[in-house]
N, C-alpha and C positions, 0 to 999 in steps of 0.2 A: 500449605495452609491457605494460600493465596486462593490457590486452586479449586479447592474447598469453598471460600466464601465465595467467591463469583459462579462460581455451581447453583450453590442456595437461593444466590439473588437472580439469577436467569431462571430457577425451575418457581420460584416466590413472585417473579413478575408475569410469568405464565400462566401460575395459577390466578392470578389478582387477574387479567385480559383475559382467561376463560369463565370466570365467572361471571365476567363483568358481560362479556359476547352471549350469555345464555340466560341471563334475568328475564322473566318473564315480560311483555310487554302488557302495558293496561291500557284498556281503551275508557279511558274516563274524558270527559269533556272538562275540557280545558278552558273554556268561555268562546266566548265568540259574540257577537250582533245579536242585541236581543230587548226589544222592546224602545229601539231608539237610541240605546246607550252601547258602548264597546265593553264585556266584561273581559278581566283575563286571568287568568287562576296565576297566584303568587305564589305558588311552590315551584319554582323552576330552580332546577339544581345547574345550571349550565355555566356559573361563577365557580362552582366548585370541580367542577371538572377541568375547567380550566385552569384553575390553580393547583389541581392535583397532576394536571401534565406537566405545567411549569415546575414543580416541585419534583417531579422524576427526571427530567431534563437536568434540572439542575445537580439532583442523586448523582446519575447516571455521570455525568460530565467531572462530578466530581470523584466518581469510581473511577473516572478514566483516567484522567492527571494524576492521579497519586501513586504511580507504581513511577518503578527508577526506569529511567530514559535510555539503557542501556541494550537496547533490544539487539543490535546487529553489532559484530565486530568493527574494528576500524582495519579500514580497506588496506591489503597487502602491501607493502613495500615493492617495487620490483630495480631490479638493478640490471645494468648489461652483462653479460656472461665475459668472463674475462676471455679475452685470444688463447686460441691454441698453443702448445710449446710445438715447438719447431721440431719435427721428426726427423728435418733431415736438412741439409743446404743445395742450393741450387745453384749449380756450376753453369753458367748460360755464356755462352761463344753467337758470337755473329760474322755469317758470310754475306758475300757478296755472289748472287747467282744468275744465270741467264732468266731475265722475265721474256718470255717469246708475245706477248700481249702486249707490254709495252714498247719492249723492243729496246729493253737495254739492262743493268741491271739494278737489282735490288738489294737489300739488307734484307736476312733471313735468320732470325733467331734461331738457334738448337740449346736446347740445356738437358743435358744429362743428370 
């Protein structure tokens, strides 16, 4: 249903901006300088445009805050992977063997 009204009101604000984008233009004289004095035509609509924006702004902002806040999940958990079970035990001996580098010997791990 949501879905639906915000449908209507996006193809409803389109229609209202293209009609508004294609009203004819009229070239009437509007006043100007003329015999020493300033005239200026008192039909100016430009208070009401203005307050027709403010008032879609305000529409719109209030379209937008009224749905639930719940747009994205809340982010996974993650945990360490537990250790491996032991497959097997490690029997490990240590010699002592000729190092010919050092020149004498060393400790040398083996684990079968």
């Amino acid at each position: 249903m949501r879905k639906l009204i915000t449908g209507t009101a996006a193809a409803l604000a389109l229609a209202v901006t293209t009609i508004g984008a294609v009203a004819p233009a009229q070239a009437q004289w509007r006043g100007g300088y003329r015999g020493g004095h300033y005239y200026r035509y008192h039909g100016d609509r430009t208070g009401a445009a203005v307050g027709a924006g403010i008032l879609g702004l305000a529409v719109g902002a209030a379209l937008a805050s009224s749905g639930p806040r719940g747009y994205y999940e809340p982010a996974p958990r993650y945990y360490y992977a537990p250790p491996p079970p032991p497959s097997y035990v490690e029997y490990c001996r240590t010699e002592w063997r000729w190092d010919g580098y050092r020149r004498g010997y060393v400790p040398v791990r083996f684990c079968d």
